[in-house]
N, C-alpha and C positions, 0 to 999 in steps of 0.2 A: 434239188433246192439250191440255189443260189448262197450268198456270203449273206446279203440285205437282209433275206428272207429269213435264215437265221438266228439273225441279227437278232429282230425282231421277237425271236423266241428264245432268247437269251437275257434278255429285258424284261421279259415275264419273269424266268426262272434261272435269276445269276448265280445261280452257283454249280460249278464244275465239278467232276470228279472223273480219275481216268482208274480209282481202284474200286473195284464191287463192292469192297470191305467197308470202304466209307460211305458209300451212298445212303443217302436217306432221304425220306420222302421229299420231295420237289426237286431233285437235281438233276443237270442234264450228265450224263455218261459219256464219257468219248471213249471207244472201244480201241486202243492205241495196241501197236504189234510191234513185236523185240525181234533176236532172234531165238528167244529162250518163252516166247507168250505169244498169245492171240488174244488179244480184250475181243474179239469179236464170237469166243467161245463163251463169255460168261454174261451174254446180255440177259438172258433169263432170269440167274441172279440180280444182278441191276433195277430190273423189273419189280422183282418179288422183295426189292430191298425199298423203291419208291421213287426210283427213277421217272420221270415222265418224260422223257425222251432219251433214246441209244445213238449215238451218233457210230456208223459202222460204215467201212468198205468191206464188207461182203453180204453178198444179197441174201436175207431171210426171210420167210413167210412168220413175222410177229404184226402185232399193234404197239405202237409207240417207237417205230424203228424210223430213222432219218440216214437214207445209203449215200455218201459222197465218195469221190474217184479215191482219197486217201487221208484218211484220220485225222496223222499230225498233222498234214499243209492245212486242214480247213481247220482245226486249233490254232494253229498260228495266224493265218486269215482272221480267223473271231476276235484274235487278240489284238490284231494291227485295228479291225474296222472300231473296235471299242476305244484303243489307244487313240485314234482319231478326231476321238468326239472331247478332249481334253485340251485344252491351251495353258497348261499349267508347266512349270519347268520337270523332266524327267531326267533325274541325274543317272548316268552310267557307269558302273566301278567293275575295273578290269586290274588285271595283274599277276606277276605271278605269288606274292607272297604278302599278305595281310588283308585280302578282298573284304573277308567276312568282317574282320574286325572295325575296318574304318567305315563297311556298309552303315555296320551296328551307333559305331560312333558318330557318325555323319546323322543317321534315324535321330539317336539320341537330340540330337541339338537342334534340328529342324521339328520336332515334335514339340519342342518346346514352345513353340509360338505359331507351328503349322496344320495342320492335321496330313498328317504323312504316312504313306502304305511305301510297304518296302518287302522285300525279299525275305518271303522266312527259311529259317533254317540258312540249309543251303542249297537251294531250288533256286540252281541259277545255270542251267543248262535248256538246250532247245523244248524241254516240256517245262522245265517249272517256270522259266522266263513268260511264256504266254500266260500259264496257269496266274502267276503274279499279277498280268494285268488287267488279267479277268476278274481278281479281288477288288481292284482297283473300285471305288463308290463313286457317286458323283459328288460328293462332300470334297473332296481329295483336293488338297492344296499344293503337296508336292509328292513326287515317287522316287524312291530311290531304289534302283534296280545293279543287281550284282551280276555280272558277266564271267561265267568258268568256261576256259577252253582248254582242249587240247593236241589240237591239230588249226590249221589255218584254213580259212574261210570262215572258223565257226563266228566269230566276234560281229564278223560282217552278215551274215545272214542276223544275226539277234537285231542288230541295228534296222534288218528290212521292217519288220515288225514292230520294236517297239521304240522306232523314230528319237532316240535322248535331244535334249537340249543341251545337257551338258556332259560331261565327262572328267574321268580321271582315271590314271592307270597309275596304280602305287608304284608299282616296278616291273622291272622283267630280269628274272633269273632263271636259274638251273631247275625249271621246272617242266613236266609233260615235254625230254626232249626227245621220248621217241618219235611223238607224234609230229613235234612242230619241224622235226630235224635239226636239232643243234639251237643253240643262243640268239644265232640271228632271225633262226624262222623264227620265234620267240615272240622278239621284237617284231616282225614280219607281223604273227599274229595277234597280239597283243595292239600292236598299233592302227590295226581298221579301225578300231574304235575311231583315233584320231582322223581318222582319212573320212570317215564320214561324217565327222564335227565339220570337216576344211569343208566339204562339200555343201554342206548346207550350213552354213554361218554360224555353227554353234559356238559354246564356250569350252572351253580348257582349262582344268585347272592343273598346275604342272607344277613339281616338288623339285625345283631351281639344285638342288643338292649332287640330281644324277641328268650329267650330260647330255646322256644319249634320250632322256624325254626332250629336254629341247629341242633336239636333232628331229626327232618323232614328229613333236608339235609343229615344226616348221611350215609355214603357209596359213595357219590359220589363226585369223584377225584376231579374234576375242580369247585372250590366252590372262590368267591371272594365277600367281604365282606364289608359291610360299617355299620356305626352307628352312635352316638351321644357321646361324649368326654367320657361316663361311661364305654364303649363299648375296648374291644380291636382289633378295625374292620383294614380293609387295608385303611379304606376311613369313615373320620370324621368331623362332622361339629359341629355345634351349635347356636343357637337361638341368636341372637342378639335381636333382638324387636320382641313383636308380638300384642303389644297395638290396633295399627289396621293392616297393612297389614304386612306378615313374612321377617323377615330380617335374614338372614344366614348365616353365614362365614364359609368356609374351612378350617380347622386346620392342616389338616392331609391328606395327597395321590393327594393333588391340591395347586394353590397359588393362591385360589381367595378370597380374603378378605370382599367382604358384596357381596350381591346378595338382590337387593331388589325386592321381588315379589310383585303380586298383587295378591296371596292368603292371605285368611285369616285364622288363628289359627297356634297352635303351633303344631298340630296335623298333620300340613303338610310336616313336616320335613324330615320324612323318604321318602315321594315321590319326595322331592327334591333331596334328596342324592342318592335315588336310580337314578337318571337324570344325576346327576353331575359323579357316579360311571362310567358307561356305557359310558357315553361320554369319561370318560379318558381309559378304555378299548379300545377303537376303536379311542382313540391318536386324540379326537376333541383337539384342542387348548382351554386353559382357559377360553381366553376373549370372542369366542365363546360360550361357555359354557355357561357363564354367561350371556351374550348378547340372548340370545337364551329364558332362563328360565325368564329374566324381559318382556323381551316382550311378554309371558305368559300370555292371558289374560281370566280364567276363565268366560267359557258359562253354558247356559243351567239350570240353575239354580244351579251350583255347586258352593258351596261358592263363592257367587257374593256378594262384596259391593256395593249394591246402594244407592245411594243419589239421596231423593225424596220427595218434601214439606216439606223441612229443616232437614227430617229425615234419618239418617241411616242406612240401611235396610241391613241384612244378609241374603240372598236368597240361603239358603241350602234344594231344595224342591226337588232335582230328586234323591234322595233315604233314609231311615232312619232303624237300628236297633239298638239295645239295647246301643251296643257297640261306634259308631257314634254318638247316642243321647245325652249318656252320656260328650264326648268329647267336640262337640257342645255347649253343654249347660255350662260345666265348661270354657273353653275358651271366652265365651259372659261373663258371671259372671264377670272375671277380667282383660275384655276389660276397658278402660280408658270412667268414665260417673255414672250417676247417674241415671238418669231417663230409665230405661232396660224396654221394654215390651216383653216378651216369648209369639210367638205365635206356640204351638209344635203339630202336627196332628199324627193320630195314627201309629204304624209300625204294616207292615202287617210278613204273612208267621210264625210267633212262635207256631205256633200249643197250645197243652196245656200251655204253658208256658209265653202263653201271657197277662194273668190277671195280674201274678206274676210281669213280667216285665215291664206293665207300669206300674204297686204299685210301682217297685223300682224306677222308672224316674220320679215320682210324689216325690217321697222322697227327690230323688238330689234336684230338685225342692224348695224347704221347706230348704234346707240350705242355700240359697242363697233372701238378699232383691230385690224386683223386683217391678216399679210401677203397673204391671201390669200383670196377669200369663192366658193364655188361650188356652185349652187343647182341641183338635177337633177330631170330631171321635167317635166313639160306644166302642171304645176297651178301653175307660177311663170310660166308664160311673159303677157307682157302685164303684169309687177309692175314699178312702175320704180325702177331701181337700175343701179348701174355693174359691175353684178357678172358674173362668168364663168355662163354657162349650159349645159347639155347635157341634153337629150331623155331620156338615159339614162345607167344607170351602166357600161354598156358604155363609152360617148363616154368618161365621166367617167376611165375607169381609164386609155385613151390619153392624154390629155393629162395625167395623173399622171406616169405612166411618161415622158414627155419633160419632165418638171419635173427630174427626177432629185434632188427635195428631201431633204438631209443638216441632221441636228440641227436640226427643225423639232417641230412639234406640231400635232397633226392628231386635229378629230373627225368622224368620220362620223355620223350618224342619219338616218333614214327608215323610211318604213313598211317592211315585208318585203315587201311585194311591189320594193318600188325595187329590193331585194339591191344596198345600198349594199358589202356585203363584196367585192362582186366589184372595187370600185374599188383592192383591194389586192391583185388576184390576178396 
């Protein structure tokens, strides 16, 4: 069966699923293989759940089975021929630090006057990227699609498929550097995105702040610009408060004068202006704009302020490297308070380079008074420091619980696998 033909049977029955557990009557299956599964062993399931068609690479004697050379490529294929049939703008958000947040914030203000599909969760690798724009309706006014890599090529293959019009890459730091090898594959990887905007006309939006996106964006026409007051951007703001949640004003390409979010740090700033940019691109009204990004209410453990048994709580636990850790940690430091307890778990994915950099985040550490410093995780063990240790955030949540800490202030970070959250369970 061809891509067309498919097609075709995907138009009857638009809704996807690559896990048995979810299917339900009318969806088509794609029987996808890891190196840890075979979706091609549980079509039966699929069947007896209400599948109406198995998409499989390996041959079976059922009803209802559609055999193609290989799973994911003819999922990606369905994804590109459906991506196709749209002439609508599809924004790209890559980077290495704040993707999800400014995907969220960017949804936020384009919904406001769009009807806009975007990236849930965070399904934004080679399966959930297709799967997103297979959700995609023909209602759809705009899409905003979030791009995770961690190695290079991947940014560039997402783009074969699901074709953006436009783009933006928050940054590139000290993230996934085993895979990219070092900072500049980083940039390397990170920046196909850009290299496929120059190649087909698209637009740019670029955060005038950090150099090396200029350098990146180089060659291509339609480049529009925001930063912070140092910056010579089309679209400028700046920090009003960020003691506890960010306060930001418009200076410059808008007339919105505070914007009170319910993020925390000053490190959020560029994911707001890149919100605020976009929206005035596509002629959102201000008060929208604004109205849009306060009602903003960070999940999932992305910079969440909770308040919890008198305490504080900064729940920054669903991703951490070098570059974030750092941010994080200086931003708590001179939060308004005295009594600060750091509870930091370890970042994964640094290859060699990972002894190195938690020495350095034990160092930042060390400049800063703290009542209280505890580092979790094996990728600290052997750093020297007088500091509390634990293997895990199992350990870590015990010895919480027998702190019994009232009217304290308290951040968590770590990579997701640490599930630093569990330390408040």
């Amino acid at each position: 069966m061809n891509i067309n033909e498919l097609y075709e049977i995907y138009l009857k029955y638009p809704s996807i699923k690559t896990d048995t557990r979810k299917v339900k009557e009318g969806d088509i299956y794609f029987a996808l293989k890891g190196p840890n599964f075979n979706g091609n062993l549980f079509t039966d399931k699929a069947i007896e759940n209400g599948a109406v068609y198995c998409v499989v690479d390996e041959a079976m004697n059922q009803d209802r089975i559609i055999v193609v050379q290989d799973v994911l490529e003819t999922l990606q294929q369905l994804a590109k021929k459906h991506r196709e049939q749209f002439n609508i703008p599809f924004i790209a958000i890559t980077g290495s630090n704040g993707k999800t947040t400014t995907k969220e914030l960017i949804h936020a203000v384009l919904s406001s006057t769009y009807k806009t599909y975007t990236t849930e969760g965070n399904l934004n690798n080679h399966i959930g990227i297709p799967l997103t724009i297979l959700r995609v309706k023909q209602d759809a006014e705009m899409v905003v699609l979030e791009m995770g890599a961690n190695h290079q090529k991947e940014i560039e293959g997402y783009c074969l498929y699901s074709l953006p019009t436009h783009g933006l890459i928050t940054n590139c730091g000290k993230a996934h550097l085993e895979g990219f090898g070092g900072e500049e594959g980083v940039r390397k990887g990170k920046g196909e995105l850009f290299d496929y905007l120059k190649r087909h006309n698209g637009v740019a939006f670029i955060y005038r702040d950090y150099d090396y996106l200029t350098e990146m964006s180089s060659g291509i026409t339609n480049i529009i610009s925001y930063g912070s007051s140092n910056s010579n951007a089309e679209l400028i703001g700046q920090i009003l408060s960020d003691t506890t949640y960010l306060n930001v004003s418009i200076t410059k390409g808008a007339s919105i004068d505070n914007i009170h979010t319910h993020l925390v740090g000053g490190y959020n700033l560029p994911n707001i202006l890149a919100a605020v940019c976009i929206g005035k691109v596509f002629n959102i009204a201000d008060e929208k704009i604004k109205d849009a990004l306060e009602s903003y209410i960070p999940s999932n453990s992305r910079s969440q302020l909770i308040h919890k048994d008198s305490n504080t709580i900064i729940l920054d636990a669903y991703n951490a490297n070098p570059s974030s850790m750092k941010l994080a940690i200086e931003n708590f430091a001179k939060m308004q308070g005295q009594d600060k307890v750091l509870i930091i778990g370890g970042m994964m994915e640094l290859g060699n380079e990972s002894y190195m950099e938690h020495m350095q985040i034990v160092e930042l550490i060390k400049k800063y008074h703290w009542k209280e410093v505890v580092l979790v995780g094996n990728q600290f063990s052997g750093i020297e420091g007088s500091y509390l240790h634990f293997n895990s955030s199992t350990e870590a949540h015990e010895w919480y619980l027998s702190k019994g800490y009232k009217n304290i202030q308290i951040l968590l970070k770590g990579s997701r696998s640490m599930q630093m959250e569990k330390v408040l369970e």
